[in-house]
CHARMM-style PDB file with segment names, atoms N, HN, CA, C and O in Angstrom:
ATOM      1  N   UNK     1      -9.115   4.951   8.360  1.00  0.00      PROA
ATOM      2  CA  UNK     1      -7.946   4.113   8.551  1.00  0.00      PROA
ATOM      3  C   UNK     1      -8.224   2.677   8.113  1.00  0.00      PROA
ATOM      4  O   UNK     1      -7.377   1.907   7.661  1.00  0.00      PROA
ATOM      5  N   UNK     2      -9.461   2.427   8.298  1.00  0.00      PROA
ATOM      6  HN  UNK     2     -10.149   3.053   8.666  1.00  0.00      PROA
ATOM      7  CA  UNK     2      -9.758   1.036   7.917  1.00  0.00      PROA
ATOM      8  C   UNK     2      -9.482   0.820   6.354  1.00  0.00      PROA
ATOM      9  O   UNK     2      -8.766   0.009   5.767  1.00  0.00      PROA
ATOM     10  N   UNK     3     -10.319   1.850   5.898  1.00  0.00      PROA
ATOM     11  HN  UNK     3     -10.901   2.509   6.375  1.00  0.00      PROA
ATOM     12  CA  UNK     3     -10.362   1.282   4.143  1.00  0.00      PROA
ATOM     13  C   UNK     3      -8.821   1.498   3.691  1.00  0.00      PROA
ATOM     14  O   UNK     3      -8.558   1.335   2.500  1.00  0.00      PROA
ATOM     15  N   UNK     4      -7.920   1.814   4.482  1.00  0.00      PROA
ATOM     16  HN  UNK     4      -8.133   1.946   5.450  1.00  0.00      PROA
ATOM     17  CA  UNK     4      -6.420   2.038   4.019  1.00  0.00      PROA
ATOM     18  C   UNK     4      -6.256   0.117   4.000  1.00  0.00      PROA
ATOM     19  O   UNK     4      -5.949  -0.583   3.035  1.00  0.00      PROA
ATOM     20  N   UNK     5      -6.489  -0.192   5.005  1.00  0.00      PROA
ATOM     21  HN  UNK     5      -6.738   0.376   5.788  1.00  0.00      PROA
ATOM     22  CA  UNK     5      -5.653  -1.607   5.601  1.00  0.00      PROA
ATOM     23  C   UNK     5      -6.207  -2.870   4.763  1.00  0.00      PROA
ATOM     24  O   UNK     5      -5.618  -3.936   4.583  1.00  0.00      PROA
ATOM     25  N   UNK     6      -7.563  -2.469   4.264  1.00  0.00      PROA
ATOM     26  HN  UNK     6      -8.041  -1.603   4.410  1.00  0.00      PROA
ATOM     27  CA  UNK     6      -8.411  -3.535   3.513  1.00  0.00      PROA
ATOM     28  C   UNK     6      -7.763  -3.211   1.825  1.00  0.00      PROA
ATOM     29  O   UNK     6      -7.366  -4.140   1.122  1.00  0.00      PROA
ATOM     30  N   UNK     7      -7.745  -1.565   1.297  1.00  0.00      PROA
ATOM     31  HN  UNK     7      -8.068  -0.811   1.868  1.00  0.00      PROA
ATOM     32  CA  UNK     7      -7.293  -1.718   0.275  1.00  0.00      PROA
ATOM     33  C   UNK     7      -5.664  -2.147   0.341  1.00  0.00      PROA
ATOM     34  O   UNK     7      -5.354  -3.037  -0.450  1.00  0.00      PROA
ATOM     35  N   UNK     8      -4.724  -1.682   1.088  1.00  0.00      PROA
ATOM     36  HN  UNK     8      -4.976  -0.959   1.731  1.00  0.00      PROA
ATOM     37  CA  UNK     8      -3.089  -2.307   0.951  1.00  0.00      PROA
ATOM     38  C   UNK     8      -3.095  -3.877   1.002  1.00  0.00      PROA
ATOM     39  O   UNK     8      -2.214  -4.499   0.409  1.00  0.00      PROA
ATOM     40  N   UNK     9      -4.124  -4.549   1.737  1.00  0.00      PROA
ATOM     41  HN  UNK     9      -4.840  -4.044   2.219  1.00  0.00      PROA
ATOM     42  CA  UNK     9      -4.607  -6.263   1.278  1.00  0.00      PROA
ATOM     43  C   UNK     9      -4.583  -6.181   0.251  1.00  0.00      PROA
ATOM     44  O   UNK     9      -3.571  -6.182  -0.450  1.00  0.00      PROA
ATOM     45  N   UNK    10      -5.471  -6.107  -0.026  1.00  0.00      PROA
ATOM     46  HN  UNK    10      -6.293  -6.105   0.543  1.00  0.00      PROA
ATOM     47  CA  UNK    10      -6.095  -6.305  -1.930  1.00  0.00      PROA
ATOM     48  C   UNK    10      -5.504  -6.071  -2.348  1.00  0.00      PROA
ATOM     49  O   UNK    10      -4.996  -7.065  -2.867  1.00  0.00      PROA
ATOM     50  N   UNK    11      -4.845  -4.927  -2.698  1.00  0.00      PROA
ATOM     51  HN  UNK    11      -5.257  -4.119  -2.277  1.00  0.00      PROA
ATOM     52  CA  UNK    11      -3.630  -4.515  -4.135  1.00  0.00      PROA
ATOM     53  C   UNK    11      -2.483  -5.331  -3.888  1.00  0.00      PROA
ATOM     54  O   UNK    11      -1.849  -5.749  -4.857  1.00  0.00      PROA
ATOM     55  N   UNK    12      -2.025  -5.698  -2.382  1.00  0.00      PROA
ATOM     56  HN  UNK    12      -2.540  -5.358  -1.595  1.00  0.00      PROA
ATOM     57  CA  UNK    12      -0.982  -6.372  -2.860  1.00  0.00      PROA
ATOM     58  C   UNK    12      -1.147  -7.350  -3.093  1.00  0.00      PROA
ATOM     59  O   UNK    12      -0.255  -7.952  -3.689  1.00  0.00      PROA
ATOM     60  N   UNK    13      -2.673  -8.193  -2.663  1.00  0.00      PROA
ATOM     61  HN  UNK    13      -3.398  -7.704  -2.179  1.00  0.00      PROA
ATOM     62  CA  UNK    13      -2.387  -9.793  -2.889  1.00  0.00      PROA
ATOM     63  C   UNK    13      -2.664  -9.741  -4.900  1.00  0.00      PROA
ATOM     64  O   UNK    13      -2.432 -10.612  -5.738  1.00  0.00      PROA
ATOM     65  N   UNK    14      -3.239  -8.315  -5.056  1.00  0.00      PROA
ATOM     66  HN  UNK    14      -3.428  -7.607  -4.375  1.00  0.00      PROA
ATOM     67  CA  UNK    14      -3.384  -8.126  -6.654  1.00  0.00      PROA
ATOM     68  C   UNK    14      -2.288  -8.113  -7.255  1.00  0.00      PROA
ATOM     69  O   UNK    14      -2.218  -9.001  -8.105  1.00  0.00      PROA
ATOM     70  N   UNK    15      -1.379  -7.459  -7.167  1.00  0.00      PROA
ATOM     71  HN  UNK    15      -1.436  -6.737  -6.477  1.00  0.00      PROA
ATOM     72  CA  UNK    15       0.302  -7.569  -7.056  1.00  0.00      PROA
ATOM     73  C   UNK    15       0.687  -8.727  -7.319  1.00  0.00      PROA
ATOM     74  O   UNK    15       0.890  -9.200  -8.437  1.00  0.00      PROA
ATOM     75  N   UNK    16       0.855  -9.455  -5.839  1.00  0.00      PROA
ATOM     76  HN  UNK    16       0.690  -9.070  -4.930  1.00  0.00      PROA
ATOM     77  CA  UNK    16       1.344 -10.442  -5.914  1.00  0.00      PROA
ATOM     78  C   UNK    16       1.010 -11.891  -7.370  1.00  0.00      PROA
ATOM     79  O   UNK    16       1.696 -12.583  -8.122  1.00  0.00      PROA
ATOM     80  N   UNK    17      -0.475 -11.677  -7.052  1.00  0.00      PROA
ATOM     81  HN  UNK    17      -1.032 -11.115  -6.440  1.00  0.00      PROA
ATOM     82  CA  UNK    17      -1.293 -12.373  -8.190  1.00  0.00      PROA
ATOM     83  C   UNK    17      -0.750 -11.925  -9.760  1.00  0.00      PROA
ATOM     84  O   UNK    17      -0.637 -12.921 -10.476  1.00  0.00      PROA
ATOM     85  N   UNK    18      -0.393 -10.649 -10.441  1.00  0.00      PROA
ATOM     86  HN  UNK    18      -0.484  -9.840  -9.860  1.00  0.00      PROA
ATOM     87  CA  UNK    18      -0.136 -10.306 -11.192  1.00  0.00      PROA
ATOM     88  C   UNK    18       1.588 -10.427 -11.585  1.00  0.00      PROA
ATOM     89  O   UNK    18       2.029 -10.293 -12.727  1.00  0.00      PROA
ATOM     90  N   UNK    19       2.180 -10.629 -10.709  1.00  0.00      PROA
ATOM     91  HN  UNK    19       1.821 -10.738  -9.781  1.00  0.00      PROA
ATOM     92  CA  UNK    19       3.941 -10.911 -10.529  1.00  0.00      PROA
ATOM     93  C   UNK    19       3.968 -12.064 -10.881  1.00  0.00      PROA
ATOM     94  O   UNK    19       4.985 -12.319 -11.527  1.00  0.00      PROA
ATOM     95  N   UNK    20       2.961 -13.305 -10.676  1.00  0.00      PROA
ATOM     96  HN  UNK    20       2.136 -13.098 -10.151  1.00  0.00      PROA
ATOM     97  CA  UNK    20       2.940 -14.272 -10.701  1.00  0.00      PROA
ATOM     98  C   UNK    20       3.119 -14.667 -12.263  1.00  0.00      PROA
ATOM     99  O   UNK    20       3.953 -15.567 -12.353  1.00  0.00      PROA
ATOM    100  N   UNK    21       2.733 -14.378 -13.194  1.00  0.00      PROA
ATOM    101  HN  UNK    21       2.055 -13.646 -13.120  1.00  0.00      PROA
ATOM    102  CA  UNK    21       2.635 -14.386 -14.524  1.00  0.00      PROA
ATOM    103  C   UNK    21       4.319 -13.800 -15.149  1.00  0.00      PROA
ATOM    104  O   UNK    21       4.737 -14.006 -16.288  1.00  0.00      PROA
ATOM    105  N   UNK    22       4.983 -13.129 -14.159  1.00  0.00      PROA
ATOM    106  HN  UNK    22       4.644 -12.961 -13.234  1.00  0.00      PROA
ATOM    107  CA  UNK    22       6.287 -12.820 -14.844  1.00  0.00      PROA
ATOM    108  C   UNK    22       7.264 -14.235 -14.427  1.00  0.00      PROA
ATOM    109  O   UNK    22       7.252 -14.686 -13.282  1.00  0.00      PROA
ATOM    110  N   UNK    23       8.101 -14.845 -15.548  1.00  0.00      PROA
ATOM    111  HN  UNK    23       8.111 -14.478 -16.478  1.00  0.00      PROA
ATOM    112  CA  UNK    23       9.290 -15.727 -15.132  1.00  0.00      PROA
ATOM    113  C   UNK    23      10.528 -15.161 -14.730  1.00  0.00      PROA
ATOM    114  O   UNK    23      11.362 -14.507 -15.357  1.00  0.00      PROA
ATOM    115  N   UNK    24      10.465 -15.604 -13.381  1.00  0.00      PROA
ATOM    116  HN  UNK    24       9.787 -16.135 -12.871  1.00  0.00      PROA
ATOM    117  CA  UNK    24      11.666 -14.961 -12.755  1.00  0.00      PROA
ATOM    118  C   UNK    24      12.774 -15.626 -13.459  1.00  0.00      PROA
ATOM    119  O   UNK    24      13.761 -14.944 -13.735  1.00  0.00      PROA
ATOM    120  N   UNK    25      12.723 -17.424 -13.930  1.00  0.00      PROA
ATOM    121  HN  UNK    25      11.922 -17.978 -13.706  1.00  0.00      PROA
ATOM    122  CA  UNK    25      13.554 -18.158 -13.832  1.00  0.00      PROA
ATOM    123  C   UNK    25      14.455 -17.896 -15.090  1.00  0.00      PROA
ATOM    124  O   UNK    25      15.412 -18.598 -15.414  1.00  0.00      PROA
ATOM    125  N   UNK    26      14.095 -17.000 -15.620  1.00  0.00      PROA
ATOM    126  HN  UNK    26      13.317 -16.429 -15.357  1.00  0.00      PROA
ATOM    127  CA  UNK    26      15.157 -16.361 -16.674  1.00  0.00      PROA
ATOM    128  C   UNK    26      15.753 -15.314 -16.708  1.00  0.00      PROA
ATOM    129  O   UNK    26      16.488 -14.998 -17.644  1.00  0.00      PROA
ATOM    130  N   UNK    27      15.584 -14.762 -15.919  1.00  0.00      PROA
ATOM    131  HN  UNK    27      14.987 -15.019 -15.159  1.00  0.00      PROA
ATOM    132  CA  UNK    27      16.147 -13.403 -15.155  1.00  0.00      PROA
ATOM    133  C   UNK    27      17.341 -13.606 -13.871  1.00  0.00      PROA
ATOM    134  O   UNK    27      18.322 -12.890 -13.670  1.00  0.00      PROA
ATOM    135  N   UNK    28      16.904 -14.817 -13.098  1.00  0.00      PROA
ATOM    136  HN  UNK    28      16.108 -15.399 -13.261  1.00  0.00      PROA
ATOM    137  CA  UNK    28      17.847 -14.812 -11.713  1.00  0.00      PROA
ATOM    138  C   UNK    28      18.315 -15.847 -12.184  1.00  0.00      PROA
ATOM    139  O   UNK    28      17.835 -16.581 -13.048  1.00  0.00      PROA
ATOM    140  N   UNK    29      19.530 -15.950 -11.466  1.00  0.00      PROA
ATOM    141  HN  UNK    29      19.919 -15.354 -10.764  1.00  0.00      PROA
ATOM    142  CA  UNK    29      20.674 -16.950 -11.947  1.00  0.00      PROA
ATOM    143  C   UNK    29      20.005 -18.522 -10.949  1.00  0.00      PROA
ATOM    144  O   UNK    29      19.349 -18.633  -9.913  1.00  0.00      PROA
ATOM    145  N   UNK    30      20.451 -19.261 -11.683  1.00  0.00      PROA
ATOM    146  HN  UNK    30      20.984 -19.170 -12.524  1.00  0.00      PROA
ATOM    147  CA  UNK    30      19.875 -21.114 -11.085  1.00  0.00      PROA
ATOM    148  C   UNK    30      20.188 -20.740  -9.727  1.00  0.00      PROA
ATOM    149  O   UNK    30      20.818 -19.720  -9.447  1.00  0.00      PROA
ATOM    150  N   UNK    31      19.575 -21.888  -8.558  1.00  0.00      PROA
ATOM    151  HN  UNK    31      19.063 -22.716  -8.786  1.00  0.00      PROA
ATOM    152  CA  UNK    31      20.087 -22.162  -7.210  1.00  0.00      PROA
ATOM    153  C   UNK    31      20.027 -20.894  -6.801  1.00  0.00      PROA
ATOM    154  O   UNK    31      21.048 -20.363  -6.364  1.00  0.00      PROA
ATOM    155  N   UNK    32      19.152 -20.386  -6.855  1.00  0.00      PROA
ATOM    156  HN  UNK    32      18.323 -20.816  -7.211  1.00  0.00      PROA
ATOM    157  CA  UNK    32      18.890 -18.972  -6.112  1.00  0.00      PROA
ATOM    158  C   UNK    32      17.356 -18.895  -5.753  1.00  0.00      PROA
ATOM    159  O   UNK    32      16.732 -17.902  -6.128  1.00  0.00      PROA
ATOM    160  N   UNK    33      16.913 -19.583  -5.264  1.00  0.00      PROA
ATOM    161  HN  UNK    33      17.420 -20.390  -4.960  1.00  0.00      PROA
ATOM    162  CA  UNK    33      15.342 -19.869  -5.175  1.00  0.00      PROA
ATOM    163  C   UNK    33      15.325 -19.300  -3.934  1.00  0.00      PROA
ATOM    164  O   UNK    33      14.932 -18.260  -4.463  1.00  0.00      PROA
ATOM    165  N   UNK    34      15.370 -19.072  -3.034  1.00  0.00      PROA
ATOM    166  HN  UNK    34      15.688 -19.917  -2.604  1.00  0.00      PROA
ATOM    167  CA  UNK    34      15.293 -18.015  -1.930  1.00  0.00      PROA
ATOM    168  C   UNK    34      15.045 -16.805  -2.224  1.00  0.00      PROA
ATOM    169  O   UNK    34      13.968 -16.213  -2.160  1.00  0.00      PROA
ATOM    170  N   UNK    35      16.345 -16.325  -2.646  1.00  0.00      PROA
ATOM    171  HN  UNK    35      17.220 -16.806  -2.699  1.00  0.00      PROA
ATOM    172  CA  UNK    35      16.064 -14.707  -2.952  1.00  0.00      PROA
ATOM    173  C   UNK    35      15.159 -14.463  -4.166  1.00  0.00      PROA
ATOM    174  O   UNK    35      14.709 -13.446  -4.694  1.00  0.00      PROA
ATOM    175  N   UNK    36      15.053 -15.894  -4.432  1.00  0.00      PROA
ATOM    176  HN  UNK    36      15.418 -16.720  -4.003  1.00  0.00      PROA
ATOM    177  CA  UNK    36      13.695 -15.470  -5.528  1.00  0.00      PROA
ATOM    178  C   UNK    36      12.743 -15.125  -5.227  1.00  0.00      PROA
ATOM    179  O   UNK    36      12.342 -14.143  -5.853  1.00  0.00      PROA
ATOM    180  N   UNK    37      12.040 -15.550  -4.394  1.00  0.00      PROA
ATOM    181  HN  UNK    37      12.366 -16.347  -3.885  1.00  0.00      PROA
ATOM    182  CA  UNK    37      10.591 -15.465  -3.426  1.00  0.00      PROA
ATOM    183  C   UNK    37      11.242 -14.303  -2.559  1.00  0.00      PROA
ATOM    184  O   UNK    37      10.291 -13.619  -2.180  1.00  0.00      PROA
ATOM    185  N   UNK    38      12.337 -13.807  -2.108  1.00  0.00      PROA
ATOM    186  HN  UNK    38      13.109 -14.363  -2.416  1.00  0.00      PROA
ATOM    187  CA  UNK    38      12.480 -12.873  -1.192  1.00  0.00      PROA
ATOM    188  C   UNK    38      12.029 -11.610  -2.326  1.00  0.00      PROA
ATOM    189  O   UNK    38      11.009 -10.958  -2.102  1.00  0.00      PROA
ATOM    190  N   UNK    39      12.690 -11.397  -3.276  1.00  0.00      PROA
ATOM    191  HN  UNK    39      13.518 -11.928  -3.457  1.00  0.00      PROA
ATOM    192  CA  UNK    39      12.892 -10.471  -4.019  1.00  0.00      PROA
ATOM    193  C   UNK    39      11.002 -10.311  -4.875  1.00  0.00      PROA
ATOM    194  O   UNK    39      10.602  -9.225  -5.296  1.00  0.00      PROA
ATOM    195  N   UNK    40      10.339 -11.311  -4.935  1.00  0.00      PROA
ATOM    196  HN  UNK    40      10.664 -12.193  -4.593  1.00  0.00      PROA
ATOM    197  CA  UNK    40       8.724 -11.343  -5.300  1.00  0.00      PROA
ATOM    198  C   UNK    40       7.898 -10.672  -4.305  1.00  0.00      PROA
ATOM    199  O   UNK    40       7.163  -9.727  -4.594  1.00  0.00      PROA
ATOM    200  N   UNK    41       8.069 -11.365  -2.623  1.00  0.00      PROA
ATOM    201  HN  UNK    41       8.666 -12.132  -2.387  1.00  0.00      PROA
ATOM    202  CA  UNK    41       7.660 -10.437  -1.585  1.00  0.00      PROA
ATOM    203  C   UNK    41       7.938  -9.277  -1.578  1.00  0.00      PROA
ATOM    204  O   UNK    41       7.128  -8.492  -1.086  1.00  0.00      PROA
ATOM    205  N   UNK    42       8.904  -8.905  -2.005  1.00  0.00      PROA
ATOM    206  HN  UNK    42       9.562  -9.543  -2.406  1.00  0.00      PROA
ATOM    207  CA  UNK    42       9.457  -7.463  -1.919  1.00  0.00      PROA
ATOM    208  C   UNK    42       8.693  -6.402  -2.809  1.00  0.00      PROA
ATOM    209  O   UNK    42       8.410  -5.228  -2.571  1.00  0.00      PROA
ATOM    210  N   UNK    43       8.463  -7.168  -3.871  1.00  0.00      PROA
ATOM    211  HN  UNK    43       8.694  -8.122  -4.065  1.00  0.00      PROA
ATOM    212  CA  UNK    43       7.861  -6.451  -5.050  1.00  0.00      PROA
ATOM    213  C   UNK    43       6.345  -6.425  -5.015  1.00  0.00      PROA
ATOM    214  O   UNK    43       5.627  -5.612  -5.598  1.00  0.00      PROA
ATOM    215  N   UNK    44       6.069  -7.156  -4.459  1.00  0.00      PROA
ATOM    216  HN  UNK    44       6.652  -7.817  -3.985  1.00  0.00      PROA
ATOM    217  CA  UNK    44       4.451  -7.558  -4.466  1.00  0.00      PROA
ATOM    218  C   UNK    44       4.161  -6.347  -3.136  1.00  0.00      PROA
ATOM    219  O   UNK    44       3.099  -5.742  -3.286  1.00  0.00      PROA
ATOM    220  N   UNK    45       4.888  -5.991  -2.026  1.00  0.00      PROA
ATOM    221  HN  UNK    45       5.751  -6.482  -1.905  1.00  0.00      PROA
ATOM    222  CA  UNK    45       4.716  -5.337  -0.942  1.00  0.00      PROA
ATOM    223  C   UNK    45       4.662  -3.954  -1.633  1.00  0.00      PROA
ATOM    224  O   UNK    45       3.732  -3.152  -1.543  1.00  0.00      PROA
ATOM    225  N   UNK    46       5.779  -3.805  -2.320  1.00  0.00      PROA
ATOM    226  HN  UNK    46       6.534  -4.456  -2.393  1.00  0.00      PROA
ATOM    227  CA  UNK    46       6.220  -2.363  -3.108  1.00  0.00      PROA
ATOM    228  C   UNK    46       5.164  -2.007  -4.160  1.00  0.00      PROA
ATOM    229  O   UNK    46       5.132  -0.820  -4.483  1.00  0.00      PROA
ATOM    230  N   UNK    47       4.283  -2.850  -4.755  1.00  0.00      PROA
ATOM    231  HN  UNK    47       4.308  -3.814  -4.492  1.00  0.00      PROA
ATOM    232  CA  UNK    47       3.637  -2.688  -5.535  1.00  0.00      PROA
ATOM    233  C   UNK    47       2.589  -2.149  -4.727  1.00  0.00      PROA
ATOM    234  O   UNK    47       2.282  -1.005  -4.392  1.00  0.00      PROA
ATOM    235  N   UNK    48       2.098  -3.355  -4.493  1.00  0.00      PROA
ATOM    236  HN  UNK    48       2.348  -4.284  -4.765  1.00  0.00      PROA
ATOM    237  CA  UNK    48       0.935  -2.932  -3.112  1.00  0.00      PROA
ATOM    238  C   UNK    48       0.654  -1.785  -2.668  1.00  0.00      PROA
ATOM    239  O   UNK    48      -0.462  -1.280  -2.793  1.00  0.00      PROA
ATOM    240  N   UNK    49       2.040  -1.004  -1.856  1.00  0.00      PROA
ATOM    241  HN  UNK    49       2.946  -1.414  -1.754  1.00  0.00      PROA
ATOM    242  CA  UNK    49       2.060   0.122  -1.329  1.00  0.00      PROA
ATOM    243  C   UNK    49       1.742   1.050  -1.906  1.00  0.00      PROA
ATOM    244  O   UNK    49       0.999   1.898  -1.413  1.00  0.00      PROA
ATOM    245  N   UNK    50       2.256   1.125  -3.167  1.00  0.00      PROA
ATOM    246  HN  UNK    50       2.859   0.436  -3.568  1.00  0.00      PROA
ATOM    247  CA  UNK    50       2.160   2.173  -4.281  1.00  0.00      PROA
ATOM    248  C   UNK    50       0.727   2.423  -4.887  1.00  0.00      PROA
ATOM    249  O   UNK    50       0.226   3.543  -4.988  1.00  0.00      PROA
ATOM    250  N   UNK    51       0.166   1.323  -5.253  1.00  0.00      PROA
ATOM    251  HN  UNK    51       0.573   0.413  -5.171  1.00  0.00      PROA
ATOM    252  CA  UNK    51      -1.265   1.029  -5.701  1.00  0.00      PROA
ATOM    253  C   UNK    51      -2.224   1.672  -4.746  1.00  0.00      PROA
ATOM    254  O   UNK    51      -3.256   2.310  -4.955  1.00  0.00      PROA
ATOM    255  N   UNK    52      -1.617   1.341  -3.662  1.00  0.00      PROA
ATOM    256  HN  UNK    52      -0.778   0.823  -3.492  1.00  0.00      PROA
ATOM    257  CA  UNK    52      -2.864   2.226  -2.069  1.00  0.00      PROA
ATOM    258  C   UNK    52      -2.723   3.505  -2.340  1.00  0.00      PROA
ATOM    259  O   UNK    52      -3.643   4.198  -2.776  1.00  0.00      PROA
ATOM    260  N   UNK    53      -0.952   4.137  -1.981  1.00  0.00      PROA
ATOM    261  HN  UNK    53      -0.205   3.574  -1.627  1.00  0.00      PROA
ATOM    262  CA  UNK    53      -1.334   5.514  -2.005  1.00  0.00      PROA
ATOM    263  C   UNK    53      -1.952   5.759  -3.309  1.00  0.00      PROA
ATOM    264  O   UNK    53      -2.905   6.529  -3.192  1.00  0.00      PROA
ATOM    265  N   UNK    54      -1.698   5.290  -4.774  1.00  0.00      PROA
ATOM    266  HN  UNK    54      -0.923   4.664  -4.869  1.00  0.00      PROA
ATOM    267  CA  UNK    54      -2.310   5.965  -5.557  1.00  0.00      PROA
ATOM    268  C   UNK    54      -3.630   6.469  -5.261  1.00  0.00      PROA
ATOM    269  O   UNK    54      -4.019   7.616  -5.480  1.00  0.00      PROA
ATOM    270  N   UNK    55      -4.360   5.422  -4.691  1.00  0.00      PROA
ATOM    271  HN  UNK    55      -4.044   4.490  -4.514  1.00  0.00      PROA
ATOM    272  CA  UNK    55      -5.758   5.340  -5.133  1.00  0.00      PROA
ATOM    273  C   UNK    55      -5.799   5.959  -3.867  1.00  0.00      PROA
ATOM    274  O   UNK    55      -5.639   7.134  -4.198  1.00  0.00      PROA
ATOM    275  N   UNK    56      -5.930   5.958  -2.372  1.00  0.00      PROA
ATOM    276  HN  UNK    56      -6.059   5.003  -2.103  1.00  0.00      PROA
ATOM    277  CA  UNK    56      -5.972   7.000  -1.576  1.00  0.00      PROA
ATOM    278  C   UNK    56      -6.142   8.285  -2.288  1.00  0.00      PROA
ATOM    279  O   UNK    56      -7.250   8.809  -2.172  1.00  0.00      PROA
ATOM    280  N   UNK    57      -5.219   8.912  -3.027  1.00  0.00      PROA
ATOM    281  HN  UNK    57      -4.319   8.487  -3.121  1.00  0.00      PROA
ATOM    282  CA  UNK    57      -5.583  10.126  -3.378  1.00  0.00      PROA
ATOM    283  C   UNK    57      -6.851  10.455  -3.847  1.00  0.00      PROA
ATOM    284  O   UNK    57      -7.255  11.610  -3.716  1.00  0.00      PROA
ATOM    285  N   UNK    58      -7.613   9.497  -4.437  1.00  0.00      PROA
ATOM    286  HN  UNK    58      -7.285   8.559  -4.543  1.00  0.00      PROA
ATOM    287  CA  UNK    58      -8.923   9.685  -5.210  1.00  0.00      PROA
ATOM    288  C   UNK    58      -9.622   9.804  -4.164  1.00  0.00      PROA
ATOM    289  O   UNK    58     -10.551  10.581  -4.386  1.00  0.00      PROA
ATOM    290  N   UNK    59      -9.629   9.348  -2.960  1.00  0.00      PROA
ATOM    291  HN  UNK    59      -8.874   8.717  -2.779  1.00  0.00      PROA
ATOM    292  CA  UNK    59     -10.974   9.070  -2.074  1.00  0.00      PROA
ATOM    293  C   UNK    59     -10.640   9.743  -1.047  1.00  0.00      PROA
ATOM    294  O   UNK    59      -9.598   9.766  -0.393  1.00  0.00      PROA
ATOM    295  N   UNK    60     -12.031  10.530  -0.916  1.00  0.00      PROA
ATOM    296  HN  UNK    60     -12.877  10.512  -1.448  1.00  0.00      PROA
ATOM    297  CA  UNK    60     -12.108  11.536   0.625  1.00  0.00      PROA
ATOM    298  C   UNK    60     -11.987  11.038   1.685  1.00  0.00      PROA
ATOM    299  O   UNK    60     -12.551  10.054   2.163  1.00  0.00      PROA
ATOM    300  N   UNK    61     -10.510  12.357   2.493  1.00  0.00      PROA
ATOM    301  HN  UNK    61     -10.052  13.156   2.104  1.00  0.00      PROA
ATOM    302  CA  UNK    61     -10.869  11.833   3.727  1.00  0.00      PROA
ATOM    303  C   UNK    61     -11.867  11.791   4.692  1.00  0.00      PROA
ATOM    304  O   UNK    61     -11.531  11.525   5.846  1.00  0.00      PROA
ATOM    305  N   UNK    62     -13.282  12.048   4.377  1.00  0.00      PROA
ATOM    306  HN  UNK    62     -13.555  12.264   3.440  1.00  0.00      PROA
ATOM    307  CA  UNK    62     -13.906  11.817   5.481  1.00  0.00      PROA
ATOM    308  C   UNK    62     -14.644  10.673   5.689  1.00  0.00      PROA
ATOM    309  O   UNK    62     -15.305  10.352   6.676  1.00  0.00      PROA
ATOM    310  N   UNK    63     -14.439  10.030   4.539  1.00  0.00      PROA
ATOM    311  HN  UNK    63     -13.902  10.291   3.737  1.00  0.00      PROA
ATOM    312  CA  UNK    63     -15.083   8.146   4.323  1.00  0.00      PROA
ATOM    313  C   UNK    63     -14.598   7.433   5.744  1.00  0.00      PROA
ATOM    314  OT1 UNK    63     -14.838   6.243   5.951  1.00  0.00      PROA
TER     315      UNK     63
END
């Protein structure tokens, strides 16, 4: 259970770190800077999540 909680850290702050390089500010309309960062958390979480289970699958459960 542990190495679940340490890797969903990491991938998402990897996520997050990697989202960082996309410009939102041409995609979302001006004066929307809220749901900008709402909609980055969102993605960086979703990413995150996804990245764990992937890699979960590779590694035994008896670690």
């Amino acid at each position: 259970m542990s190495i679940k909680i340490y890797l969903l850290t990491f991938l998402t702050m990897l996520s997050a770190y990697a989202l960082s390089s996309i410009n939102f500010e041409k995609i979302i309309r001006k004066n929307k800077v809220i749901e900008t960062r709402i909609l980055y958390l969102i993605l960086s979480f979703a990413l995150g999540i996804l990245l764990t289970n992937f890699f979960l699958t590779f590694i035994p459960e008896d670690i």
